[in-house]
C-alpha positions as CSV (number, residue, x, y, z in Angstrom):
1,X,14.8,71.9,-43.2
2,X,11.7,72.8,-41.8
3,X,10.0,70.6,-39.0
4,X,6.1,69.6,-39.3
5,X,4.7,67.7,-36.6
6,X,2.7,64.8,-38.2
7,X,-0.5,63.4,-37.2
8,X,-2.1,61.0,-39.0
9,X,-5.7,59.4,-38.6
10,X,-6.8,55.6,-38.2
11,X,-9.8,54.9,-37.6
12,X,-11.1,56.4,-34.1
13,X,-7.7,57.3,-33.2
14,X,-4.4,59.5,-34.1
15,X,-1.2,58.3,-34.3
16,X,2.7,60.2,-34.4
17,X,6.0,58.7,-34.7
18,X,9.1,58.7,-33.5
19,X,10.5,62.3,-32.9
20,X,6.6,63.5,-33.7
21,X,5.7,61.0,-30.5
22,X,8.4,61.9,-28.5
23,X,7.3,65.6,-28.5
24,X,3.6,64.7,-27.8
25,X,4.8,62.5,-24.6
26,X,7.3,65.7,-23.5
27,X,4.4,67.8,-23.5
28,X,1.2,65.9,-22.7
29,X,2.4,62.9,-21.0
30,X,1.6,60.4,-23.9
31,X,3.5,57.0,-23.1
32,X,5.3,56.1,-26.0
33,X,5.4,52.7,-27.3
34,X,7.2,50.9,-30.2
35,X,8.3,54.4,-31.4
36,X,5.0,55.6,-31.7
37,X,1.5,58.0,-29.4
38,X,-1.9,57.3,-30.0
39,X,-4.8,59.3,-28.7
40,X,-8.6,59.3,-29.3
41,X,-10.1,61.9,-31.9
42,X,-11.8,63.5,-29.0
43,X,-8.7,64.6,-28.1
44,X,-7.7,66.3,-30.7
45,X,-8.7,69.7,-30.1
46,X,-6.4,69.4,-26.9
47,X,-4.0,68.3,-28.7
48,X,-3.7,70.8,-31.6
49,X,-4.5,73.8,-28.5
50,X,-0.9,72.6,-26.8
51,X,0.9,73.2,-30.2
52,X,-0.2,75.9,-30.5
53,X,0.6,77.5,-27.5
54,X,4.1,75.9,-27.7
55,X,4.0,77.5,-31.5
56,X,5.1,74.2,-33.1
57,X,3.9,73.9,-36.7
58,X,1.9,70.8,-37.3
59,X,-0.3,68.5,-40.1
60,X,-3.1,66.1,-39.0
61,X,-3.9,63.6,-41.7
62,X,-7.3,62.6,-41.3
63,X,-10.7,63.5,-42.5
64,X,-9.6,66.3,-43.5
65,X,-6.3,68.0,-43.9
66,X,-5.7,70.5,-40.7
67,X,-1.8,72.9,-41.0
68,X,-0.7,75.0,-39.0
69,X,2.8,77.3,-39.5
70,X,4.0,79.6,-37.3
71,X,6.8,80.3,-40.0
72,X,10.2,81.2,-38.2
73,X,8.4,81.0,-34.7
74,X,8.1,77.2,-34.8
75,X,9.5,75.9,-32.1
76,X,9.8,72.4,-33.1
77,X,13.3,71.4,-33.0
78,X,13.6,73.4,-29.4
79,X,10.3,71.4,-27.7
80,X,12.2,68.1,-29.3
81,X,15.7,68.7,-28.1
82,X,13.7,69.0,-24.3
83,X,11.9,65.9,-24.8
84,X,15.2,64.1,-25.8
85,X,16.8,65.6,-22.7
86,X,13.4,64.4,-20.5
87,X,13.6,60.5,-22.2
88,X,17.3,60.6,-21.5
89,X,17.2,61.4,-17.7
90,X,14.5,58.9,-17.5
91,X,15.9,56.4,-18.6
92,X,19.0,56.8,-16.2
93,X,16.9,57.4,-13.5
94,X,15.5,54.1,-14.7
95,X,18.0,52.2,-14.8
96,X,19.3,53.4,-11.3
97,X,16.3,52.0,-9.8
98,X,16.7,48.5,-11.2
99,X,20.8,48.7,-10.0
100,X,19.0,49.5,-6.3
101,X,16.5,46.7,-6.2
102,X,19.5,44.5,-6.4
103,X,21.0,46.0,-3.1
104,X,20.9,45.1,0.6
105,X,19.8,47.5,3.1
106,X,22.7,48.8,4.6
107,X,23.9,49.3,1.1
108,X,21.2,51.0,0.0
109,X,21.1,53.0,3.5
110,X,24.3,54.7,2.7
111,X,23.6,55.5,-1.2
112,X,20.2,57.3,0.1
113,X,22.0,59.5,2.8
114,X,25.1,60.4,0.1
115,X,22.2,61.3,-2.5
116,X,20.5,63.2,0.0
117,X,23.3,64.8,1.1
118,X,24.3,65.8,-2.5
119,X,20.6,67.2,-3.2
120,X,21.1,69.6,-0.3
121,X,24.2,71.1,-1.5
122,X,22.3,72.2,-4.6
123,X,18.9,73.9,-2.9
């Protein structure tokens, strides 16, 4: 099945959903929320310009109707399997943080000089 990253028009503003979002967010920083991006229509030109460097094929909805394939170069699936990697380390990153607000210091002490020790054995 061939990918197509979706963009669709409302009002002053675009919108993409779900795996479409979570592409934009991996490569332009886009917060996603309830499953979807938004960003205004001024910047769409910026927009469209990182697709098309990352060669991912696309469709705004809006005005007018704006595709763009890069045939077998698309490079969808690949950009959304890094963004699914990105959101997952997030969110255990995340998730650490809130398990060491709950600690005391000395706890906390120790976890920080076993983490840094651990990040020197792989520089």
């Amino acid at each position: 099945m061939k990918k197509i990253l979706t963009i669709r028009k409302i009002a002053l503003f675009y919108n993409a959903y779900d795996d479409d979002a979570q592409i934009l967010s991996y490569l332009l920083g886009y917060k996603i929320i309830k499953g979807r991006v938004g960003f205004p229509e001024n910047a769409v030109h910026k927009v469209m310009n990182t697709l098309d460097s990352h060669k991912i094929n696309y469709k705004i909805i809006g005005d007018q109707e704006e595709i763009k394939d890069f045939k077998n170069l698309n490079q969808y699936s690949k950009i959304l399997a890094k963004s699914r990697d990105k959101i997952e380390i997030e969110d255990k990153v995340e998730k650490m943080i809130q398990k060491i607000n709950t600690l005391d210091s000395e706890s906390l002490c120790e976890i920080l000089d076993r983490m840094e020790h651990m990040i020197h054995e792989y520089e």
